[in-house]
PDB file of N, H, CA, C and O in Angstrom:
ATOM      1  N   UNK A   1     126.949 105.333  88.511  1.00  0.00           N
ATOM      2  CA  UNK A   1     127.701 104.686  89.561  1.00  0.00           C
ATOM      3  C   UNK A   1     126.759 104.350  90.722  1.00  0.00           C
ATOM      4  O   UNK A   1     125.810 105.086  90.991  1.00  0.00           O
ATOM      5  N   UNK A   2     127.071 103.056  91.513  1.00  0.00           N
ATOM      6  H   UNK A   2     127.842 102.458  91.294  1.00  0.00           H
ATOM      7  CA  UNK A   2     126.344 102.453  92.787  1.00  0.00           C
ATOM      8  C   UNK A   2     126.601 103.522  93.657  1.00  0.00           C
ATOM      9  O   UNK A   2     127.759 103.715  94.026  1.00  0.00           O
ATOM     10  N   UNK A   3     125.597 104.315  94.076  1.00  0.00           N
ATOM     11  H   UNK A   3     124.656 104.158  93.776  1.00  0.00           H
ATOM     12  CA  UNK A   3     125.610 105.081  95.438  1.00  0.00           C
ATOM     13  C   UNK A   3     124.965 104.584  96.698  1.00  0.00           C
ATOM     14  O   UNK A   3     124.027 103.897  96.292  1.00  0.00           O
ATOM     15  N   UNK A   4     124.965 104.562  98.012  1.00  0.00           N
ATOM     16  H   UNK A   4     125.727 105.120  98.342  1.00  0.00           H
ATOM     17  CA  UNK A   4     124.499 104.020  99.236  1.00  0.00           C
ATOM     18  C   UNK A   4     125.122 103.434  99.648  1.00  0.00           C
ATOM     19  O   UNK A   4     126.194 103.053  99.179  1.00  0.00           O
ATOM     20  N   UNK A   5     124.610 103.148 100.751  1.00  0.00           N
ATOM     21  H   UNK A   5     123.739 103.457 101.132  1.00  0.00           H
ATOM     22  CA  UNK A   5     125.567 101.772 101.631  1.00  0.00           C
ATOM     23  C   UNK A   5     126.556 100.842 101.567  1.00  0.00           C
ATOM     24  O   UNK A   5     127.694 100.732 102.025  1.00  0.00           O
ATOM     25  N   UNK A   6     125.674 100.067 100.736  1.00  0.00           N
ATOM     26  H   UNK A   6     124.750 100.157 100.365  1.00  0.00           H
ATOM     27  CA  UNK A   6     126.151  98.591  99.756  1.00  0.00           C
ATOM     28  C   UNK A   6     126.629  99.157  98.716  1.00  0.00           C
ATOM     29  O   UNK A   6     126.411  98.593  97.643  1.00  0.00           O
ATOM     30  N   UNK A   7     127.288 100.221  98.718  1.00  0.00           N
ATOM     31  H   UNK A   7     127.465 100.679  99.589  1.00  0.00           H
ATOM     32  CA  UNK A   7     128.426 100.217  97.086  1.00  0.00           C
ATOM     33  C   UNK A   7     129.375  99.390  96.828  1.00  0.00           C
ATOM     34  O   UNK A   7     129.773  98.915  97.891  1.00  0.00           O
ATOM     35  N   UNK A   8     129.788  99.091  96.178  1.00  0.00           N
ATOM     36  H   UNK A   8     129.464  99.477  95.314  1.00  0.00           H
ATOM     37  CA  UNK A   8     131.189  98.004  96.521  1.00  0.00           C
ATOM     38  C   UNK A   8     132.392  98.380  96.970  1.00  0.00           C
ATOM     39  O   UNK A   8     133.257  97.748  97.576  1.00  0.00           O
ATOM     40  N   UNK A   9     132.343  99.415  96.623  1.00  0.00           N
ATOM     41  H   UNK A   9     131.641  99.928  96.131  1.00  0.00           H
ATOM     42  CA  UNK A   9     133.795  99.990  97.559  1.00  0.00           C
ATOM     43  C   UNK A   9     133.672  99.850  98.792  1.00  0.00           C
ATOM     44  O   UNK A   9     134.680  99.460  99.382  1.00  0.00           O
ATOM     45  N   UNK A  10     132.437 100.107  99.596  1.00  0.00           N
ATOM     46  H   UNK A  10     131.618 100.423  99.117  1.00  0.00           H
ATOM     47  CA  UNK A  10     131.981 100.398 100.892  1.00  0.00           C
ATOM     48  C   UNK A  10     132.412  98.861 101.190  1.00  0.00           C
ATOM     49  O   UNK A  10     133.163  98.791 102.163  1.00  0.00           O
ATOM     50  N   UNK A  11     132.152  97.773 100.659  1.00  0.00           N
ATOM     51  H   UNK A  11     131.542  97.831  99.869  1.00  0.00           H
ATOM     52  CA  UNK A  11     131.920  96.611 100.956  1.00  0.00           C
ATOM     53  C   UNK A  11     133.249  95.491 100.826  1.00  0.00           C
ATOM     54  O   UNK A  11     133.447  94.417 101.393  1.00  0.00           O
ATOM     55  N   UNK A  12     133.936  96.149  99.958  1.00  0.00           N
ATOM     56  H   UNK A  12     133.775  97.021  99.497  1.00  0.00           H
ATOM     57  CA  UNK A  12     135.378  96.071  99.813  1.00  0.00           C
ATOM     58  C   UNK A  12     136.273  96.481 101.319  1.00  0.00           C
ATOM     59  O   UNK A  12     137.229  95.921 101.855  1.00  0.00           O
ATOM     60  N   UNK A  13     135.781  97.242 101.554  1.00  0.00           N
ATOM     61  H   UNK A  13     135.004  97.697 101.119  1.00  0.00           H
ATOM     62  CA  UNK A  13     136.581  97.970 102.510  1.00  0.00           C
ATOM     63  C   UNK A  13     136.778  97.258 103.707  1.00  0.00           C
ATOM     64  O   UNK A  13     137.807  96.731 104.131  1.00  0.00           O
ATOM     65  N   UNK A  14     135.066  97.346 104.444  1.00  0.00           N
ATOM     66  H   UNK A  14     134.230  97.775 104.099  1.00  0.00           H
ATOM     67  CA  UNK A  14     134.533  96.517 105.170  1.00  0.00           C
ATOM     68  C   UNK A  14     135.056  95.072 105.668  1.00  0.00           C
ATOM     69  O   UNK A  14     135.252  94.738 106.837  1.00  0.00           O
ATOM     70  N   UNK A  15     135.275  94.122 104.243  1.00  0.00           N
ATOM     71  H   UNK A  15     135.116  94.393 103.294  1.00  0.00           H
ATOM     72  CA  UNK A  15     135.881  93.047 103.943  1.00  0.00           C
ATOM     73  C   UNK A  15     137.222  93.201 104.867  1.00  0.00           C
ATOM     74  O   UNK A  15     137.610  92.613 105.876  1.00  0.00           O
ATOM     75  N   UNK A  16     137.739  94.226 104.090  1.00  0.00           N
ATOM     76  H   UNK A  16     137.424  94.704 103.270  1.00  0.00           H
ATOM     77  CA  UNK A  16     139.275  94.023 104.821  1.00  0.00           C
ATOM     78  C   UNK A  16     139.684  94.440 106.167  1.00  0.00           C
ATOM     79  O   UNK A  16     140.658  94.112 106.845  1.00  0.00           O
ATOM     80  N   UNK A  17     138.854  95.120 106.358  1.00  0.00           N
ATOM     81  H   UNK A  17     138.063  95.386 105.807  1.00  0.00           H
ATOM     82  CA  UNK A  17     138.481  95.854 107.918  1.00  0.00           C
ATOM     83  C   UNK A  17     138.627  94.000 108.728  1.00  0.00           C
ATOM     84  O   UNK A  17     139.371  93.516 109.582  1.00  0.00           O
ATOM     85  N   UNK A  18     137.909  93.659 108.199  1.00  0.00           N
ATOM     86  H   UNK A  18     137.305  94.051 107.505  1.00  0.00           H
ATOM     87  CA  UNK A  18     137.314  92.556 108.851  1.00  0.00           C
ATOM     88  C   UNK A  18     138.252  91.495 108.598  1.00  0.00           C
ATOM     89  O   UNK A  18     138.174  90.542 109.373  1.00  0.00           O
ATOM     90  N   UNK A  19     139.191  91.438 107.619  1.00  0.00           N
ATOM     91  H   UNK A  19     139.255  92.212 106.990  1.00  0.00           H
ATOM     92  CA  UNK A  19     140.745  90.341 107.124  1.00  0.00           C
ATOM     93  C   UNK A  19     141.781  90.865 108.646  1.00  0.00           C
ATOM     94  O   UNK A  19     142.503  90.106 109.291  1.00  0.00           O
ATOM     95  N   UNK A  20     141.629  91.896 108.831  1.00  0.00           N
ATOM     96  H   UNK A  20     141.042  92.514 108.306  1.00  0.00           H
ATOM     97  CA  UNK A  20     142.604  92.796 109.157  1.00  0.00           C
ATOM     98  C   UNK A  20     142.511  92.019 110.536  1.00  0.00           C
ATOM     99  O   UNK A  20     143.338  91.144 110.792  1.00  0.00           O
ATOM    100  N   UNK A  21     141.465  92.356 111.449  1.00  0.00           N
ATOM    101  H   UNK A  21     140.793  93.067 111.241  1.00  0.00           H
ATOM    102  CA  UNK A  21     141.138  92.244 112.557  1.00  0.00           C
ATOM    103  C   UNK A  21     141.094  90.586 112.844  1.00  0.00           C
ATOM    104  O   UNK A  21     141.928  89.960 113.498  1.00  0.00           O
ATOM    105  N   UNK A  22     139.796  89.992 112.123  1.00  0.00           N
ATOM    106  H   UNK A  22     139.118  90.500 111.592  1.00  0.00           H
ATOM    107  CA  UNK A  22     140.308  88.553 112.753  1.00  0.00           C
ATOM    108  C   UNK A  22     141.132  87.548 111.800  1.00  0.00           C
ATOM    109  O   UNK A  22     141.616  86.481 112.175  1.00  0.00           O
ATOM    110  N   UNK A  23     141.193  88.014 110.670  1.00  0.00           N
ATOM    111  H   UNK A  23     140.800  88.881 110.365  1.00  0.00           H
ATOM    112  CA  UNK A  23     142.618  86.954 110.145  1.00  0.00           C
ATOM    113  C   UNK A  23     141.750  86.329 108.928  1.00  0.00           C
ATOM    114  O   UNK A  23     140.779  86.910 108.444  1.00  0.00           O
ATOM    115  N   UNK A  24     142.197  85.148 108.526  1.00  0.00           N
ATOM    116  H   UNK A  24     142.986  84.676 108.919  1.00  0.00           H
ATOM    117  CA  UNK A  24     140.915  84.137 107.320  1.00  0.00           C
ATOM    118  C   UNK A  24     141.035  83.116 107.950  1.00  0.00           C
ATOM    119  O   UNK A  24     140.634  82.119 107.349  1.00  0.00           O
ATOM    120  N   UNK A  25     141.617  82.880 109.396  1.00  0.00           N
ATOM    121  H   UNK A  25     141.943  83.690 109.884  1.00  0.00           H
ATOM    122  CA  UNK A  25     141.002  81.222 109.913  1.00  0.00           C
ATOM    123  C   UNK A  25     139.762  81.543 110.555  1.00  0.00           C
ATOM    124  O   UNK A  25     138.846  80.726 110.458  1.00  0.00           O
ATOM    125  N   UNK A  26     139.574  82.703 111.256  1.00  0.00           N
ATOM    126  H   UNK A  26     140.318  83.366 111.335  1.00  0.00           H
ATOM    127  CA  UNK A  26     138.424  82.942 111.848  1.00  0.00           C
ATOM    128  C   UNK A  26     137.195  82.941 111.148  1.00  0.00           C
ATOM    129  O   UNK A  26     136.215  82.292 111.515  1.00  0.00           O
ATOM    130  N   UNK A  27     137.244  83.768 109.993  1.00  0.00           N
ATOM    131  H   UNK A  27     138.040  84.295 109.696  1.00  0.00           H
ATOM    132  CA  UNK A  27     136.284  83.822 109.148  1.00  0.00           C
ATOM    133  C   UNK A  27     134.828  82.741 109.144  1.00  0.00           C
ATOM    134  O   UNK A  27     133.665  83.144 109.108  1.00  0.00           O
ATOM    135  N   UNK A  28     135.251  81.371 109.188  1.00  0.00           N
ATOM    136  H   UNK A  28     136.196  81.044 109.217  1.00  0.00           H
ATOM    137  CA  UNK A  28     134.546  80.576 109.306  1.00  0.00           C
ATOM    138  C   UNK A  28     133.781  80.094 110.457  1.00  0.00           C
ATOM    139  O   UNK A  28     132.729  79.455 110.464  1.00  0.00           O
ATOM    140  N   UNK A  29     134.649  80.600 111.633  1.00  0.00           N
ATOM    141  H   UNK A  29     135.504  81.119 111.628  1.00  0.00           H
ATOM    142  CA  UNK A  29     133.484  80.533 112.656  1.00  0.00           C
ATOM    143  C   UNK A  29     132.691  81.810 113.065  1.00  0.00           C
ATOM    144  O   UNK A  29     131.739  81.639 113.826  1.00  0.00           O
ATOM    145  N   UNK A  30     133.029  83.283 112.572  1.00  0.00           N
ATOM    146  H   UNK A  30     133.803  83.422 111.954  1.00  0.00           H
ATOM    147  CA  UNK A  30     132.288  83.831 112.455  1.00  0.00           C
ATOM    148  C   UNK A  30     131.144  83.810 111.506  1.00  0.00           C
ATOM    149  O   UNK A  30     130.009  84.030 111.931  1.00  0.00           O
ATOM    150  N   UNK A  31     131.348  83.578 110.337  1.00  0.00           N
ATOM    151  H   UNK A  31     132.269  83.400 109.992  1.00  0.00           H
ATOM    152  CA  UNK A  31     129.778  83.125 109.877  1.00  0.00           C
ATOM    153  C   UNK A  31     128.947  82.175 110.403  1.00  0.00           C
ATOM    154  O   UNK A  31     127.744  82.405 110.520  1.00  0.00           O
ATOM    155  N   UNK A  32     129.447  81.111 110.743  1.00  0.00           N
ATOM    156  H   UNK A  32     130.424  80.924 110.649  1.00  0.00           H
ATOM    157  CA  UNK A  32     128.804  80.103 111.585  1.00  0.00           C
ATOM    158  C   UNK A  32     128.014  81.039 112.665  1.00  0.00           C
ATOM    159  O   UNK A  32     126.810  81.297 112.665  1.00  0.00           O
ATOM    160  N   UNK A  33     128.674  81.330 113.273  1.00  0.00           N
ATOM    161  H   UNK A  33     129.652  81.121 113.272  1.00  0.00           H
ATOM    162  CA  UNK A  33     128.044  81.882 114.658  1.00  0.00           C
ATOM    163  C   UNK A  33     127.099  83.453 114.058  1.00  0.00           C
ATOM    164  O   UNK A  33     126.177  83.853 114.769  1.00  0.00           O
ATOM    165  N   UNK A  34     127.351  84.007 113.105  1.00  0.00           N
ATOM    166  H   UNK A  34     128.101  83.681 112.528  1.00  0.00           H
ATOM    167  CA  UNK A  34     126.299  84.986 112.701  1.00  0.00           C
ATOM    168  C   UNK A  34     125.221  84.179 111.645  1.00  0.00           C
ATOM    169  O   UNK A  34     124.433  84.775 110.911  1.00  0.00           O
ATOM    170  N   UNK A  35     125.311  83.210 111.700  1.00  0.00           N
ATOM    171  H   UNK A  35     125.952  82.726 112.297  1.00  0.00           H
ATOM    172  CA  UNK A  35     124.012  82.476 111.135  1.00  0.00           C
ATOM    173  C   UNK A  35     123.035  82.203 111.816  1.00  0.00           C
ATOM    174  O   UNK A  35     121.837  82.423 111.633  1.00  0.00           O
ATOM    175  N   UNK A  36     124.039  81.295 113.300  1.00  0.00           N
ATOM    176  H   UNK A  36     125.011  81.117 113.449  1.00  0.00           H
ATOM    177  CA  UNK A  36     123.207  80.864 114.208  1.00  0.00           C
ATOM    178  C   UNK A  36     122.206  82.054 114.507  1.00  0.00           C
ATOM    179  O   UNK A  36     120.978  82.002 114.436  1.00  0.00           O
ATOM    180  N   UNK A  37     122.997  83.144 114.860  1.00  0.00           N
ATOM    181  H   UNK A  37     123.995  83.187 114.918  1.00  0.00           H
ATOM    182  CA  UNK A  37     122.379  84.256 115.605  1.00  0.00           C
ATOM    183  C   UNK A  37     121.167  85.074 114.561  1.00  0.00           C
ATOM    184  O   UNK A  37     120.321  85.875 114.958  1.00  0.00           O
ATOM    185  N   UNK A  38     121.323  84.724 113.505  1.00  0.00           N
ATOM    186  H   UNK A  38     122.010  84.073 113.183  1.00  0.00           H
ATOM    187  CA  UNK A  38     120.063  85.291 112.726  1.00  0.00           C
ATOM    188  C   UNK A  38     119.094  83.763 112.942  1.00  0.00           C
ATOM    189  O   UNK A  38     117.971  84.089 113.327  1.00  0.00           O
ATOM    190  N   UNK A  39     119.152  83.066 112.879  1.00  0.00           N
ATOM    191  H   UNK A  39     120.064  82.801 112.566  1.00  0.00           H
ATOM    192  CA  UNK A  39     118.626  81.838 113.010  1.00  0.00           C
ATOM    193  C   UNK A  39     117.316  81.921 114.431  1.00  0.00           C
ATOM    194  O   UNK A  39     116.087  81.885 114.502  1.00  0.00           O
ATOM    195  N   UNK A  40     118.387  82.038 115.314  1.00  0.00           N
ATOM    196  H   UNK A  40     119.384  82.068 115.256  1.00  0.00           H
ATOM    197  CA  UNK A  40     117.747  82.120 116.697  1.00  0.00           C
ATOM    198  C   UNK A  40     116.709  83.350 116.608  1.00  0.00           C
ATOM    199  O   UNK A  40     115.619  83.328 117.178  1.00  0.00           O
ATOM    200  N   UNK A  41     117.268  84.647 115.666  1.00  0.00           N
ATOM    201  H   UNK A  41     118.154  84.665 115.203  1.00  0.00           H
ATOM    202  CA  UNK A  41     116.534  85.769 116.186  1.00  0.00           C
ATOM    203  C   UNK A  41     114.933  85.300 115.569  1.00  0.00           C
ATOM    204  O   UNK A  41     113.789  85.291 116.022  1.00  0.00           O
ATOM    205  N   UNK A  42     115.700  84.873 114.082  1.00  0.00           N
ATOM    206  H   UNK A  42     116.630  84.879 113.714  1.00  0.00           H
ATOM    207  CA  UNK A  42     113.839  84.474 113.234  1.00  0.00           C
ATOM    208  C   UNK A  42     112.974  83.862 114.441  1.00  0.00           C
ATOM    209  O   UNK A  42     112.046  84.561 114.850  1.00  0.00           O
ATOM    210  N   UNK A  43     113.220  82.508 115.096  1.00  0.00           N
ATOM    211  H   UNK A  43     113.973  81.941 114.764  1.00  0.00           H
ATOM    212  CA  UNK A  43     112.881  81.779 115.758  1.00  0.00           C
ATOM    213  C   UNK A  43     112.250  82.271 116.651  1.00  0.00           C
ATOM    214  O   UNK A  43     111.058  82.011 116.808  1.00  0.00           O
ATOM    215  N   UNK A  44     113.257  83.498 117.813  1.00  0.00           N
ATOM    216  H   UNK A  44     114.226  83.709 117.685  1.00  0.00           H
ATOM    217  CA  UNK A  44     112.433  84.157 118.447  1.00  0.00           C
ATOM    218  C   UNK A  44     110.879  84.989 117.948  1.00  0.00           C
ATOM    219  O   UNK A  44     109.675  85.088 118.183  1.00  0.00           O
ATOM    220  N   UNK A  45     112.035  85.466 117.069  1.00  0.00           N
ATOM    221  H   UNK A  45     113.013  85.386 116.878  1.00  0.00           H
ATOM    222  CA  UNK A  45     110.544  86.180 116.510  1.00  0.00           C
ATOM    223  C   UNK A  45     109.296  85.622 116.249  1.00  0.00           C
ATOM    224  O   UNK A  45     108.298  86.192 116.689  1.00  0.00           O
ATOM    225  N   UNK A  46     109.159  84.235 115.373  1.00  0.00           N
ATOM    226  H   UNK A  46     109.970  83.772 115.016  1.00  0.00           H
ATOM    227  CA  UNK A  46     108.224  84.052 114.769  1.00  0.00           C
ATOM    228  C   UNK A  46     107.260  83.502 116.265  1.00  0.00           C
ATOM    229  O   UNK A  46     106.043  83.326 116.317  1.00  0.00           O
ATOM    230  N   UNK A  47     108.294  83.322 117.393  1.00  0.00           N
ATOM    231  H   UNK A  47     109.283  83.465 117.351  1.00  0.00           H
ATOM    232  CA  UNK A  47     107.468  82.365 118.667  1.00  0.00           C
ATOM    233  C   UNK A  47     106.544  83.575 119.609  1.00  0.00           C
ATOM    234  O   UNK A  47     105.462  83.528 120.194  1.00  0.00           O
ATOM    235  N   UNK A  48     107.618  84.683 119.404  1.00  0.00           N
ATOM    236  H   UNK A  48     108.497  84.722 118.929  1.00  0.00           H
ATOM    237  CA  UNK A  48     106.952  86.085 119.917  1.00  0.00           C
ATOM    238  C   UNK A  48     105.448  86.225 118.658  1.00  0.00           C
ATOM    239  O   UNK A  48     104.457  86.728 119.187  1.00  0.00           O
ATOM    240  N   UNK A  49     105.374  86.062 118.034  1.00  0.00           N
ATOM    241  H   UNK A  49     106.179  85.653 117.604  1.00  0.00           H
ATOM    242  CA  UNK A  49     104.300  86.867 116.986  1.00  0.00           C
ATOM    243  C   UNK A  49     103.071  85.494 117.118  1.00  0.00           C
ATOM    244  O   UNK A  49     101.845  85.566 117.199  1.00  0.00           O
ATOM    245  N   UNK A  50     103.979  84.291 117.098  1.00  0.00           N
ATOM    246  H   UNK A  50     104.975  84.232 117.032  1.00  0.00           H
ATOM    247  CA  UNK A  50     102.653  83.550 118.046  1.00  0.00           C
ATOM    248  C   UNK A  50     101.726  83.350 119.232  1.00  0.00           C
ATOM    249  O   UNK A  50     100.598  82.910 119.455  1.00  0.00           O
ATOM    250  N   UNK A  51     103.087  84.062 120.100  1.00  0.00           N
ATOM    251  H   UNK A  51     104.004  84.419 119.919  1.00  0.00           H
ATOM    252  CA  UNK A  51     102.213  84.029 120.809  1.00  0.00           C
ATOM    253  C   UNK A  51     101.329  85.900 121.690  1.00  0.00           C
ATOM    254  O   UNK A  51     100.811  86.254 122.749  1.00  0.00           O
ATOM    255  N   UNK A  52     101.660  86.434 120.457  1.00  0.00           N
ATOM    256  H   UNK A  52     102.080  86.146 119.597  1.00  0.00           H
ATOM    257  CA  UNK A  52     100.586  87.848 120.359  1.00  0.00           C
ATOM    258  C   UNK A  52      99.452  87.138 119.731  1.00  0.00           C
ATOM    259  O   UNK A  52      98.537  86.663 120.404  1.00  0.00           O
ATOM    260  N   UNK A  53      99.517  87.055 118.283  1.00  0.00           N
ATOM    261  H   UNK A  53     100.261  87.440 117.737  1.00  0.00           H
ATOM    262  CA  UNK A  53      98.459  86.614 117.877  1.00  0.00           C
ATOM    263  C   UNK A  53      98.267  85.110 117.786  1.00  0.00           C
ATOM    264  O   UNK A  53      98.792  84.551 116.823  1.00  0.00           O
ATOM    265  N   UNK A  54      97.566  84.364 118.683  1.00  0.00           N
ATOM    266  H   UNK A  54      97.140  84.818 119.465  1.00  0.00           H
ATOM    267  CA  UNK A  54      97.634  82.781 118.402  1.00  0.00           C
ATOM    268  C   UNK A  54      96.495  82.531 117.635  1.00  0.00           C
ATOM    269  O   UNK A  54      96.122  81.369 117.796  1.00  0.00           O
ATOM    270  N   UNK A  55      95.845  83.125 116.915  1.00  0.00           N
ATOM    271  H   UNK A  55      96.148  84.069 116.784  1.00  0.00           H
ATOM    272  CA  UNK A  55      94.905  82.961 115.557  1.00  0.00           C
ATOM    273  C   UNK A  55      95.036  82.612 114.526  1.00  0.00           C
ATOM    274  O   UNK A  55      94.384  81.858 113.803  1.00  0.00           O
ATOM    275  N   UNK A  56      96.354  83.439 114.353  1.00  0.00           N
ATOM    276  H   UNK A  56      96.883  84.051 114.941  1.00  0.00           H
ATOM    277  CA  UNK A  56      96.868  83.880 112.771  1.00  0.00           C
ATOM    278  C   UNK A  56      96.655  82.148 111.980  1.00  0.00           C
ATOM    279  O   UNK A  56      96.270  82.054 110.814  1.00  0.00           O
ATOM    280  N   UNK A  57      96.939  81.051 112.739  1.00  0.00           N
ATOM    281  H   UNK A  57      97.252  81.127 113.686  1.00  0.00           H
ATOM    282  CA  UNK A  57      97.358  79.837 112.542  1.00  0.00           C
ATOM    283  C   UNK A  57      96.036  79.438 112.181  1.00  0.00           C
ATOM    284  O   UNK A  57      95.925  78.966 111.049  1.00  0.00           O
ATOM    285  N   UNK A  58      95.177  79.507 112.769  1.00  0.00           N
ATOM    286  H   UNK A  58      95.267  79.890 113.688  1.00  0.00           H
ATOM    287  CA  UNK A  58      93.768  78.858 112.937  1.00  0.00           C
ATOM    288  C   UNK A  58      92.911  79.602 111.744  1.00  0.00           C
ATOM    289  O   UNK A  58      91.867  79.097 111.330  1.00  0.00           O
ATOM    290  N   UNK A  59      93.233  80.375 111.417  1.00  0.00           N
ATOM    291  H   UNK A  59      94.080  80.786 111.753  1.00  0.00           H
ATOM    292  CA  UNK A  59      93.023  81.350 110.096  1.00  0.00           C
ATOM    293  C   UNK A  59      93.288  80.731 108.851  1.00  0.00           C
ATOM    294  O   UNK A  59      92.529  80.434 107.929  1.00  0.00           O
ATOM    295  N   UNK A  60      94.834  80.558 109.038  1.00  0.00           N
ATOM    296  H   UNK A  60      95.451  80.800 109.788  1.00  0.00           H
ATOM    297  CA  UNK A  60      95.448  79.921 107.711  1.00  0.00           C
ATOM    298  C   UNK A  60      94.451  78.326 108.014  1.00  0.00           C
ATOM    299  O   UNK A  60      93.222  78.305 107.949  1.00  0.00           O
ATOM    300  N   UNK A  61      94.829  77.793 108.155  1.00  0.00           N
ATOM    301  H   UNK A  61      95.827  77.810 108.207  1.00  0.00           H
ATOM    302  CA  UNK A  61      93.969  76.136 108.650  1.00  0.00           C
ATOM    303  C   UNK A  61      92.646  76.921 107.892  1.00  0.00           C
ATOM    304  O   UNK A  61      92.628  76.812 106.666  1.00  0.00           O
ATOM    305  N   UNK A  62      91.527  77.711 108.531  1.00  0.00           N
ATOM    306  H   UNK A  62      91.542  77.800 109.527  1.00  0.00           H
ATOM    307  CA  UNK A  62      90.468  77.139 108.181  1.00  0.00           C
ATOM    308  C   UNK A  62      90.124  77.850 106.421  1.00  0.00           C
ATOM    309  O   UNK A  62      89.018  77.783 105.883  1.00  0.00           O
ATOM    310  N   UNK A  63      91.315  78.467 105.814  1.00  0.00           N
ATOM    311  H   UNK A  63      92.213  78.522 106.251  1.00  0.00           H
ATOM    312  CA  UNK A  63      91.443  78.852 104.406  1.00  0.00           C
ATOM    313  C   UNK A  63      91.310  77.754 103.590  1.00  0.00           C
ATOM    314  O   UNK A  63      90.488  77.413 102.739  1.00  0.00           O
ATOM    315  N   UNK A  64      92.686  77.106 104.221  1.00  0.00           N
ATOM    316  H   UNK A  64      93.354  77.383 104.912  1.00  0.00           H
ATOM    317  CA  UNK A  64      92.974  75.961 103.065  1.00  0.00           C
ATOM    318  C   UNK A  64      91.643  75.055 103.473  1.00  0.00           C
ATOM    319  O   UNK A  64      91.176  74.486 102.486  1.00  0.00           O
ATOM    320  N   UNK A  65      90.876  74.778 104.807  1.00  0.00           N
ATOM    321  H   UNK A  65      91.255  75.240 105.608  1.00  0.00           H
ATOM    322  CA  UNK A  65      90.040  73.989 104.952  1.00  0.00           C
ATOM    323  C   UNK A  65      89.195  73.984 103.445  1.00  0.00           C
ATOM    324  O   UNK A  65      88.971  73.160 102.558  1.00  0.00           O
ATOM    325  N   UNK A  66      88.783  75.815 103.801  1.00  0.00           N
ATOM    326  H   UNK A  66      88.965  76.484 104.522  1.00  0.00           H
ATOM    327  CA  UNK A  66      87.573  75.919 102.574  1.00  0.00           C
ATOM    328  C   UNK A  66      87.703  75.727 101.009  1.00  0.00           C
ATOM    329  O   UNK A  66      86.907  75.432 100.118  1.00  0.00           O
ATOM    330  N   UNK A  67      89.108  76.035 101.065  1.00  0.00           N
ATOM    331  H   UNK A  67      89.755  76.275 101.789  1.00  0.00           H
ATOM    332  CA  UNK A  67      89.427  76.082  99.816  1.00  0.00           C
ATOM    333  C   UNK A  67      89.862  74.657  98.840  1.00  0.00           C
ATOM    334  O   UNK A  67      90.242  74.446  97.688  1.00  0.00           O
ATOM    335  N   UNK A  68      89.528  73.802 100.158  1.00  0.00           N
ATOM    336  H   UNK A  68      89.220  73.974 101.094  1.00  0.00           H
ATOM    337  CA  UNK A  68      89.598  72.067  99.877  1.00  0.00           C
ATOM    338  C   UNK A  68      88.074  72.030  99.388  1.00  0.00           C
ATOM    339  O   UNK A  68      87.562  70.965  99.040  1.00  0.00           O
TER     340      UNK A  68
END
């Protein structure tokens, strides 16, 4: 049997937790809007990690340079 977190029962449950509270018209703008929000976070992130390391880029570039 699936043990952890993500069992399906766990996830079953969850589901309805979540029918219960905002309904099935909502449904759709909550994914929308938890997309966006993973969306934005990547974004942040990847702009934060550029601008720690602003190399990393100039690295990749002069790989493929050589490897042309």
């Amino acid at each position: 049997m699936i043990e952890g977190l993500f069992s399906p029962m766990h996830l079953i449950l969850v589901l309805a937790i979540v029918m219960i509270i905002f309904g099935p018209g909502k449904l759709p703008e909550l994914g929308n809007a938890l997309g966006k929000a993973v969306q934005g976070f990547k974004n942040a992130a990847s702009e934060a990690e550029k601008s720690v390391n602003p190399t990393t880029e100039t690295k990749t570039e002069t790989k493929t340079i050589a490897h042309q």
